[in-house]
VEXZA-440709 format. One record per residue: residue number from 0; residue in three letters; x, y, z of N, C-alpha, C in turn. Coordinates in steps of 0.1 Angstrom, whole numbers. Example, Ala and Ser with C-alpha at 12.3 -4.5 7.8 and 13.67 -1.06 7.14 Angstrom:
BEGIN
<r 0; "ALA"; <132; -57; 78>; <123; -45; 78>; <132; -33; 78>>
<r 1; "SER"; <128; -22; 71>; <137; -11; 71>; <129; 0; 79>>
***
This chain:
BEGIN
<r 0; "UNK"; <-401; 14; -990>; <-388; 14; -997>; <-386; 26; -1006>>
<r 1; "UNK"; <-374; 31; -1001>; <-369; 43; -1013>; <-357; 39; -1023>>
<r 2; "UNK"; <-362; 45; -1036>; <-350; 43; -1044>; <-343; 56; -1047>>
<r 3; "UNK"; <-331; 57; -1053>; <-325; 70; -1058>; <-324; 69; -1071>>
<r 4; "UNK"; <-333; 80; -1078>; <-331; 83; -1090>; <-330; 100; -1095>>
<r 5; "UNK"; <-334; 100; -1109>; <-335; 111; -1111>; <-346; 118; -1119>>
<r 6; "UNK"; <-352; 135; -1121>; <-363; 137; -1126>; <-364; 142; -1138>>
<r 7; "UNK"; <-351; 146; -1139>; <-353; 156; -1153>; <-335; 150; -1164>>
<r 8; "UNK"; <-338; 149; -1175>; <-322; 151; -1183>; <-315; 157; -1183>>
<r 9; "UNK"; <-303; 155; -1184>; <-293; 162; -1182>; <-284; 161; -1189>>
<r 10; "UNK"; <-274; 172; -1196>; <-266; 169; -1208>; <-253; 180; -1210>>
<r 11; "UNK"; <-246; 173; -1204>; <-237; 182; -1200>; <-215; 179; -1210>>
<r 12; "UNK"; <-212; 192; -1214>; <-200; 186; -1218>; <-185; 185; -1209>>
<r 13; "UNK"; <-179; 173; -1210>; <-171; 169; -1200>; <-154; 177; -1203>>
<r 14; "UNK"; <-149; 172; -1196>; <-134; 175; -1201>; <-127; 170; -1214>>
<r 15; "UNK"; <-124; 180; -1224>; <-117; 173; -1232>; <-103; 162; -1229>>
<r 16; "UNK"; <-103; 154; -1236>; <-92; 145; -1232>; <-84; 146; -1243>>
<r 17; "UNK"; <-71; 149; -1243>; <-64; 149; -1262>; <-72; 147; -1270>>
<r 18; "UNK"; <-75; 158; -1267>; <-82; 161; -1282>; <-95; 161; -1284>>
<r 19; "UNK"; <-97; 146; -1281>; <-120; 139; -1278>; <-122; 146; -1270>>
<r 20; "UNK"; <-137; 148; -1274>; <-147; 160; -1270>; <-154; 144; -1260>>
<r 21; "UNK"; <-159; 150; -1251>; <-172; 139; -1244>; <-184; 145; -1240>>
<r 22; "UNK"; <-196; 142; -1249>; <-205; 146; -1240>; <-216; 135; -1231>>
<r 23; "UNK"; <-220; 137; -1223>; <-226; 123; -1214>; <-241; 133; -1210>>
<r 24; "UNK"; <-253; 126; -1214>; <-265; 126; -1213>; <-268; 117; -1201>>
<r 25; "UNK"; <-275; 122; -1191>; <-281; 113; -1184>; <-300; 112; -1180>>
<r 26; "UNK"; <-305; 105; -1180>; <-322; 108; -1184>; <-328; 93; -1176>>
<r 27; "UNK"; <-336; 102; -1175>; <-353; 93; -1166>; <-352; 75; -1172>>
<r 28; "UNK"; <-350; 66; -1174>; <-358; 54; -1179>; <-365; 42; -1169>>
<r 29; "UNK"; <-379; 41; -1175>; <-387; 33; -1166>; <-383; 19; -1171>>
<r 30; "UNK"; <-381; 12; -1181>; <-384; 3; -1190>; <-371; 5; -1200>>
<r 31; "UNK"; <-368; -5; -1206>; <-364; -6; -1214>; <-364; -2; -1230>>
<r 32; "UNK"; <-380; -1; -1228>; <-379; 11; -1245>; <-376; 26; -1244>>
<r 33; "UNK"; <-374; 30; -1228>; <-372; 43; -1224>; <-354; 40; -1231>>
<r 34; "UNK"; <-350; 33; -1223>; <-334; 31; -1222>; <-333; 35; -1243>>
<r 35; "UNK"; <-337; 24; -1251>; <-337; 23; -1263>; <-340; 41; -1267>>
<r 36; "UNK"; <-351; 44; -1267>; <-353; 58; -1269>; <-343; 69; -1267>>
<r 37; "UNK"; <-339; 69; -1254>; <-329; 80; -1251>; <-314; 78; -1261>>
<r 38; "UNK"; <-316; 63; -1263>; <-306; 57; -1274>; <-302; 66; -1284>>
<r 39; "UNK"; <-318; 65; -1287>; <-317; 70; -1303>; <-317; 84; -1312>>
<r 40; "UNK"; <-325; 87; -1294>; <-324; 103; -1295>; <-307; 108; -1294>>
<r 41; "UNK"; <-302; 106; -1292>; <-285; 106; -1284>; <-282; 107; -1300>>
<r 42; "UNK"; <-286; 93; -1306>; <-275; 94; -1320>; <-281; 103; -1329>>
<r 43; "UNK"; <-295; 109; -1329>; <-299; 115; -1332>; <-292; 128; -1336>>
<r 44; "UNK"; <-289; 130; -1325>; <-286; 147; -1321>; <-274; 145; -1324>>
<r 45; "UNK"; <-263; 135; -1319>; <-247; 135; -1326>; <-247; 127; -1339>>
<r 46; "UNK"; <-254; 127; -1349>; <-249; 117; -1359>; <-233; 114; -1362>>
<r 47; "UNK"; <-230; 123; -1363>; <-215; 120; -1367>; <-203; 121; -1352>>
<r 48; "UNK"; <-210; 114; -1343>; <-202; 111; -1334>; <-196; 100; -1328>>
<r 49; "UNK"; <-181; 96; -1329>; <-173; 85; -1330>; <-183; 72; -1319>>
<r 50; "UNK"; <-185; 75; -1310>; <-192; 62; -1298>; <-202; 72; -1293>>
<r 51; "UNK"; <-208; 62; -1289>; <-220; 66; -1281>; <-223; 51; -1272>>
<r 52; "UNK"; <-213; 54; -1260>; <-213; 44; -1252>; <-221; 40; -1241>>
<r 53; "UNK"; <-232; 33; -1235>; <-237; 34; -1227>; <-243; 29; -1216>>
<r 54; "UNK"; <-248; 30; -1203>; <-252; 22; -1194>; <-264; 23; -1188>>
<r 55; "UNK"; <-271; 15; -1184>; <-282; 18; -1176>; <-289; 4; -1163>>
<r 56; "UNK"; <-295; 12; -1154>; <-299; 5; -1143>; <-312; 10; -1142>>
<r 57; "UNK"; <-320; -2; -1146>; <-334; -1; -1140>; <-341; -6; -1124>>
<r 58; "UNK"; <-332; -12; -1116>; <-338; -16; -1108>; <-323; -24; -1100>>
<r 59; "UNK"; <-322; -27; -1085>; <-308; -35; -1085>; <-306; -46; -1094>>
<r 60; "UNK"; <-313; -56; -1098>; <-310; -68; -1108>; <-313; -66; -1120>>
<r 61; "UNK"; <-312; -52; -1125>; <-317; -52; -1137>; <-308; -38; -1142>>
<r 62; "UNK"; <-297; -46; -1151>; <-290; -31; -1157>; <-278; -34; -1169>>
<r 63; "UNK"; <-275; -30; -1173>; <-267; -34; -1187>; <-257; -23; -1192>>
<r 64; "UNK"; <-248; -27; -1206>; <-238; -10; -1209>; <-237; -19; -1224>>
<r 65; "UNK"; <-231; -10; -1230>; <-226; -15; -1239>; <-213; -1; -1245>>
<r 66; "UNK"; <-203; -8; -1248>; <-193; 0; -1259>; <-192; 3; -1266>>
<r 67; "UNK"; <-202; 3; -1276>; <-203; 10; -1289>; <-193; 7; -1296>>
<r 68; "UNK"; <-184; -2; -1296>; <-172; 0; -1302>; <-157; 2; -1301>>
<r 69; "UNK"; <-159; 6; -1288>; <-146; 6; -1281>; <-141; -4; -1276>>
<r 70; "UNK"; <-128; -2; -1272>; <-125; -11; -1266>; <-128; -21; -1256>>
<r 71; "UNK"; <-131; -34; -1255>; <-138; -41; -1247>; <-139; -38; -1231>>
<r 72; "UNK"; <-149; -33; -1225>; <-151; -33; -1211>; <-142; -14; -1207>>
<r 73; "UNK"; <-141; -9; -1218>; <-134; 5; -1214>; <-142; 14; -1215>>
<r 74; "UNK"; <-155; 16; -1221>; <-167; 26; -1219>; <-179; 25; -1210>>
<r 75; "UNK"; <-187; 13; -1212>; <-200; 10; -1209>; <-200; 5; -1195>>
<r 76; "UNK"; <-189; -6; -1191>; <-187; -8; -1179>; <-185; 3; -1168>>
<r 77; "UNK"; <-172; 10; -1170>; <-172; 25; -1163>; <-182; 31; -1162>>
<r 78; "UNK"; <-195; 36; -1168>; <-205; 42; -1176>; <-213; 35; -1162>>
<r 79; "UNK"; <-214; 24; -1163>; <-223; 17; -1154>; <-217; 18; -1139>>
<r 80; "UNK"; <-203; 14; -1138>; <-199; 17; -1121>; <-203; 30; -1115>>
<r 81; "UNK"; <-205; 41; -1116>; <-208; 54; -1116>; <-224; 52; -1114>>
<r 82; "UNK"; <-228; 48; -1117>; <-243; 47; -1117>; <-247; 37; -1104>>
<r 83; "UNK"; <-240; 25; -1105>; <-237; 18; -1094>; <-235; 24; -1079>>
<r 84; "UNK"; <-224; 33; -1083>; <-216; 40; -1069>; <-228; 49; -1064>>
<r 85; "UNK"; <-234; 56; -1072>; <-244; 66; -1067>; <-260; 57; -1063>>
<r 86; "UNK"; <-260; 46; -1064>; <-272; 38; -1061>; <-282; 45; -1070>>
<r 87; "UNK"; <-283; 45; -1082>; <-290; 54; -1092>; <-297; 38; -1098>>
<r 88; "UNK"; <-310; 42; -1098>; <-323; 34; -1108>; <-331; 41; -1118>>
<r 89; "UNK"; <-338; 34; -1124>; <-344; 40; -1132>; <-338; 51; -1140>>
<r 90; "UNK"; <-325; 49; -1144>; <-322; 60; -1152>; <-308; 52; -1166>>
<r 91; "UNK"; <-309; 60; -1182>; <-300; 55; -1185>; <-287; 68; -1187>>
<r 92; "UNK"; <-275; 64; -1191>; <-267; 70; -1191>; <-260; 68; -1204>>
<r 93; "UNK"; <-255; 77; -1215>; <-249; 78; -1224>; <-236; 89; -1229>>
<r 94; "UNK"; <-224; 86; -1229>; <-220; 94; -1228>; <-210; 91; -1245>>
<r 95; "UNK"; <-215; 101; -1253>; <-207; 106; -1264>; <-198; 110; -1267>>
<r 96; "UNK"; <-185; 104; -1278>; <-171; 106; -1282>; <-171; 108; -1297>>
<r 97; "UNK"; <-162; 122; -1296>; <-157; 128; -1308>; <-144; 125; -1306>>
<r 98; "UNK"; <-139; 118; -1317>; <-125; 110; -1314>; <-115; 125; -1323>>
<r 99; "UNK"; <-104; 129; -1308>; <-96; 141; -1312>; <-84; 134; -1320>>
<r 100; "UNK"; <-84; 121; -1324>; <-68; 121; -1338>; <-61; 113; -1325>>
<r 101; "UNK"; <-60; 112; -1314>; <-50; 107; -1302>; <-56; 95; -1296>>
<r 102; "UNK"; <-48; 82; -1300>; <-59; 75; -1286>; <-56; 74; -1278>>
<r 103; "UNK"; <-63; 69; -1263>; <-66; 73; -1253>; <-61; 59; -1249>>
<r 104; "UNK"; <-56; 49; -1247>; <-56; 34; -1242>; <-65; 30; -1235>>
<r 105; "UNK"; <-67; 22; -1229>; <-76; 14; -1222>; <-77; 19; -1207>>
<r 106; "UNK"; <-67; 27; -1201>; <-67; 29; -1192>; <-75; 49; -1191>>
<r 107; "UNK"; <-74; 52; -1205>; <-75; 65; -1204>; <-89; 68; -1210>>
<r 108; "UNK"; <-92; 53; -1219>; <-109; 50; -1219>; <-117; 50; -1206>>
<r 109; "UNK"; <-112; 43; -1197>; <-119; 40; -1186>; <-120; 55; -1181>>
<r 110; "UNK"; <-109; 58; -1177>; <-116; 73; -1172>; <-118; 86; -1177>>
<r 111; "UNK"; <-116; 85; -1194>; <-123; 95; -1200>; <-138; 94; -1199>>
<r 112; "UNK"; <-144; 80; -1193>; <-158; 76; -1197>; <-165; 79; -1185>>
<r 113; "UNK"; <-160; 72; -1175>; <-161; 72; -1165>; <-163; 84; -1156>>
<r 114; "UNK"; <-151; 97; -1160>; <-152; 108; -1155>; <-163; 114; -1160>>
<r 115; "UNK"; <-169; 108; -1174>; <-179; 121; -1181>; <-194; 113; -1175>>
<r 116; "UNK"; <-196; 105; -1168>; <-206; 96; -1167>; <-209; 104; -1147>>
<r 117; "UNK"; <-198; 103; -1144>; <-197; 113; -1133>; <-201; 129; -1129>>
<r 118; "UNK"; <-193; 139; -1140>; <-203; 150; -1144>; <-214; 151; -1144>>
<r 119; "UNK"; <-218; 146; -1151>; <-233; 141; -1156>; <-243; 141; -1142>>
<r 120; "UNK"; <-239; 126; -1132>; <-238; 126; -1120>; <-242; 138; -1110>>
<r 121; "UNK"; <-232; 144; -1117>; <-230; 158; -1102>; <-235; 171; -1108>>
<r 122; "UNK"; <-237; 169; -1119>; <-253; 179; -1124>; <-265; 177; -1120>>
<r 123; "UNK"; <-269; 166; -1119>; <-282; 162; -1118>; <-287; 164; -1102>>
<r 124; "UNK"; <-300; 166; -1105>; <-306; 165; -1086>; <-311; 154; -1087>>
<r 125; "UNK"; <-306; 147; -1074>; <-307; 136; -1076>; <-320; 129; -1063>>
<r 126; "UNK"; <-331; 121; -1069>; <-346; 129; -1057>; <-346; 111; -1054>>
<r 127; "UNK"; <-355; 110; -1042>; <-361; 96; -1042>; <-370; 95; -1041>>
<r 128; "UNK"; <-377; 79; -1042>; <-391; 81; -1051>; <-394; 70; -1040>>
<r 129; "UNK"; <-405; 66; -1036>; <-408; 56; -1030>; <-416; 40; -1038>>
<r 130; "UNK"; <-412; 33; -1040>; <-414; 16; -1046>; <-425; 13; -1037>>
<r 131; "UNK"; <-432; 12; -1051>; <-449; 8; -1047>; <-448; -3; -1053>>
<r 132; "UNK"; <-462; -13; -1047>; <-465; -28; -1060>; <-481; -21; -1059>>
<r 133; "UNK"; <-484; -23; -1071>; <-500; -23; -1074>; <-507; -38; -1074>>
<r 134; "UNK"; <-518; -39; -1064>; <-529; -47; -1061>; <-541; -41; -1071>>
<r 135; "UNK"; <-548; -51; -1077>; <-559; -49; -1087>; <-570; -61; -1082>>
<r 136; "UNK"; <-579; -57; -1076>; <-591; -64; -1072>; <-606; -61; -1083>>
<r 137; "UNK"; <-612; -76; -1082>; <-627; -68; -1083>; <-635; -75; -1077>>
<r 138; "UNK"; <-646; -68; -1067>; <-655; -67; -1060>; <-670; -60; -1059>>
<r 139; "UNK"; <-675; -65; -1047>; <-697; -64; -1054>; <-692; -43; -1046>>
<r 140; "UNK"; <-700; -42; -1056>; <-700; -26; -1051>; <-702; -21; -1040>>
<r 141; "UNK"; <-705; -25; -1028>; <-711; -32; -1010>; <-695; -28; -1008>>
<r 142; "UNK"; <-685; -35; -1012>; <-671; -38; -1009>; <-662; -32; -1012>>
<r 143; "UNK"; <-668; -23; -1020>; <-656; -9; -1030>; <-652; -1; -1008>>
<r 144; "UNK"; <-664; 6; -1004>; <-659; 9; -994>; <-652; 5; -983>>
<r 145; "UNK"; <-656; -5; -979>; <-644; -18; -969>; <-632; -16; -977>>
<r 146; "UNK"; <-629; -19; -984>; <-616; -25; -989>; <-608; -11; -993>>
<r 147; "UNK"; <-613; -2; -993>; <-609; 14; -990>; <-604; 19; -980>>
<r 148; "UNK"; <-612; 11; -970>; <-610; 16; -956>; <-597; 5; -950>>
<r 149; "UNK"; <-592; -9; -956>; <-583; -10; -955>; <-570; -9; -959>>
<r 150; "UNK"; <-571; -1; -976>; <-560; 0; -981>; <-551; 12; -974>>
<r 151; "UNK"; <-564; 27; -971>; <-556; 35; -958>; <-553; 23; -948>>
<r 152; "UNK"; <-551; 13; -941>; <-540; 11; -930>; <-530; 7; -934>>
<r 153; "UNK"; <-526; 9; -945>; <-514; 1; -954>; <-507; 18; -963>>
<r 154; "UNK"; <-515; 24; -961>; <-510; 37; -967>; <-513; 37; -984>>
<r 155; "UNK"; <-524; 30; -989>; <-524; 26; -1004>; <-536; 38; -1010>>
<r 156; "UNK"; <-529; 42; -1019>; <-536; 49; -1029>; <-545; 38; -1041>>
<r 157; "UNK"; <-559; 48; -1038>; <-568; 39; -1045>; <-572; 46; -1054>>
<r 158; "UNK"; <-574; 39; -1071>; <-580; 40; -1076>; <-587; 31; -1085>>
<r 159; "UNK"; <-601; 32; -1084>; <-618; 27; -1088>; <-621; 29; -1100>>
<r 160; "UNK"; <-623; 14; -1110>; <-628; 18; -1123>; <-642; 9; -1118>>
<r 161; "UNK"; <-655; 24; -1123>; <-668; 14; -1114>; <-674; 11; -1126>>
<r 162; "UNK"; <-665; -4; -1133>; <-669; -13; -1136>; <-681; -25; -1132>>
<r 163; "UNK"; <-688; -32; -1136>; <-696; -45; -1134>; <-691; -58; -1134>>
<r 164; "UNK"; <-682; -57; -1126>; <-681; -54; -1111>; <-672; -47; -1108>>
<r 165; "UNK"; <-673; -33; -1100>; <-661; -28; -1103>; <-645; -30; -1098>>
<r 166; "UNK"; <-636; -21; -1105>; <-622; -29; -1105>; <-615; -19; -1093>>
<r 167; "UNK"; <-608; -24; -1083>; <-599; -16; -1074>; <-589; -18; -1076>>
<r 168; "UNK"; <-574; -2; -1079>; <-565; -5; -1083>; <-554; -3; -1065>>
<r 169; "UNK"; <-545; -8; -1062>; <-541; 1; -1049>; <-528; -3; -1050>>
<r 170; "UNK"; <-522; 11; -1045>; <-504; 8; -1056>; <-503; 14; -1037>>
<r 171; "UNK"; <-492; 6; -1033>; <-486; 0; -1018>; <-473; 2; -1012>>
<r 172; "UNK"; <-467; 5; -1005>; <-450; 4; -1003>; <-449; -16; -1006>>
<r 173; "UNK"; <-439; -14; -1015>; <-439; -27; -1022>; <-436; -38; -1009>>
<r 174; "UNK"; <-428; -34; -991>; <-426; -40; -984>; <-442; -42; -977>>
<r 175; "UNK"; <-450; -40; -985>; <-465; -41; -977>; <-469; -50; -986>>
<r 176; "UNK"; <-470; -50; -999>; <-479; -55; -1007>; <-490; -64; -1005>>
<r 177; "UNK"; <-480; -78; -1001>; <-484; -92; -996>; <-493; -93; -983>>
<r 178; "UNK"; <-487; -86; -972>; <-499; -83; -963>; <-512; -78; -969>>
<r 179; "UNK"; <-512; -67; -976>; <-526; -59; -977>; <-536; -69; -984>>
<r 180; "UNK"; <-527; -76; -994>; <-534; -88; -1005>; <-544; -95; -996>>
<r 181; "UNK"; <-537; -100; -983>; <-541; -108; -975>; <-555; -100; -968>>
<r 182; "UNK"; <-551; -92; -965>; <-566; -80; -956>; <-570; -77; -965>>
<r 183; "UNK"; <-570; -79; -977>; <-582; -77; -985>; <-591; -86; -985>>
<r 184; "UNK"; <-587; -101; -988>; <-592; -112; -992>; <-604; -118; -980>>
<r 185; "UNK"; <-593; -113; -968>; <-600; -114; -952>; <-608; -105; -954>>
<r 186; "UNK"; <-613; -89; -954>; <-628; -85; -950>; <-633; -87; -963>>
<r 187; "UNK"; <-629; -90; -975>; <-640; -96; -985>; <-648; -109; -979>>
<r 188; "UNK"; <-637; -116; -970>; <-644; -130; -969>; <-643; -139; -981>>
<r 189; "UNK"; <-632; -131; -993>; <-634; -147; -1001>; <-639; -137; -1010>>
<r 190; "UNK"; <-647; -126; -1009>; <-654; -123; -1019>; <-652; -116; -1033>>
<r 191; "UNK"; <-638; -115; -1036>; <-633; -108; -1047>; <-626; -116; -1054>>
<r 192; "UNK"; <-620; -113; -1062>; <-614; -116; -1076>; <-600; -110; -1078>>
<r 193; "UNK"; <-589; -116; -1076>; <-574; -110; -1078>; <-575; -111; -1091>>
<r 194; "UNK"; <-569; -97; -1100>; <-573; -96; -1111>; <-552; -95; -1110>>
<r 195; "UNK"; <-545; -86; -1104>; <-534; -86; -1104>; <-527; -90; -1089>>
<r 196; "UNK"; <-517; -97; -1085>; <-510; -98; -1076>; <-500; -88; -1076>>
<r 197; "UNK"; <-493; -84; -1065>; <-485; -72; -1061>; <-474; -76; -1073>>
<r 198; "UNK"; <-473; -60; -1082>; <-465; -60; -1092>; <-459; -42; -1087>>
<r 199; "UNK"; <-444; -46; -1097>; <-440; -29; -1093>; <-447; -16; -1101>>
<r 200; "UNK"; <-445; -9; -1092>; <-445; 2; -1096>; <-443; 14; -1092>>
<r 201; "UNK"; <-437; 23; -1101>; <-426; 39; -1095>; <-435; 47; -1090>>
<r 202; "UNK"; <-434; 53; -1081>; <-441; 69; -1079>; <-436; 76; -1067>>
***
């Protein structure tokens, strides 16, 4: 399974609208403290800037916005549809207002926000990554190599902490996981220890 995201930040300034300046940041987030971070860094750099509205998608069932203050559902939403349209994960998006003296109504929020959430968009390279789940075993050291030789039929990158007993980590196309769990357990014979069941992970 591939997702579409992106690799590097990007910070670009949009069209002025009467007057409001917009700038919209868009950046890498794995997690939720990423999303917070890029937050803060954002107000950081504009302190004295009217909104800092924003949205983010970590994964399809997992993504959020908020308005900062605007008008209900006229920043963050927009902010997020855009992110939506492009099938974009793992990334959040922020896009900053210097209020020009003019407002903009609700209709002219939506696509003052919306358009700068888009730039942003069409700056960026936009790469795809393939969704892995990580399997975590431990097994008699006899079995470090069997269970190696099955994670290659599954295409799994392995890596070995040669702990007592040591630990095997093997991150999977997440549409495999469950199977390989199972070929593990079968040439162990029983003989290991699920330390983790298939969990996500980016790479």
């Amino acid at each position: 399974m591939l997702r579409r995201t992106i690799a590097e930040r990007v910070v670009i300034e949009a069209d002025k609208v009467k007057g409001s300046r917009f700038f919209a940041t868009l950046a890498p987030a794995a997690d939720r403290r990423a999303v917070a971070r890029v937050l803060a860094e954002v107000r950081q750099q504009w302190p004295d800037a009217t909104h800092h509205a924003s949205a983010w998608r970590l994964g399809p069932d997992e993504a959020g916005c908020d308005d900062d203050g605007e008008v209900g559902g006229t920043a963050g939403p927009p902010i997020l549809a855009r992110l939506e349209g492009h099938g974009l994960e793992g990334v959040v998006a922020v896009v900053t207002r210097f209020y020009g003296g003019t407002k903009l109504g609700k209709g002219g929020l939506v696509r003052a926000y919306g358009g700068a959430a888009s730039a942003a968009i069409e700056a960026v390279d936009i790469v795809e990554e393939r969704v892995c789940s990580r399997v975590s075993v431990q097994c008699a050291h006899g079995l470090v190599g069997p269970l190696q030789g099955v994670a290659a039929r599954f295409d799994g990158v392995v890596e070995v902490a040669w702990s007592h007993p040591p630990t095997v980590h093997i991150d999977v196309p997440v549409e495999a996981a469950h199977d390989l769990l199972e070929a593990l357990v079968d040439r162990a014979a029983g003989q290991l220890d699920v330390l983790a069941a298939p969990g996500p992970v980016q790479g």
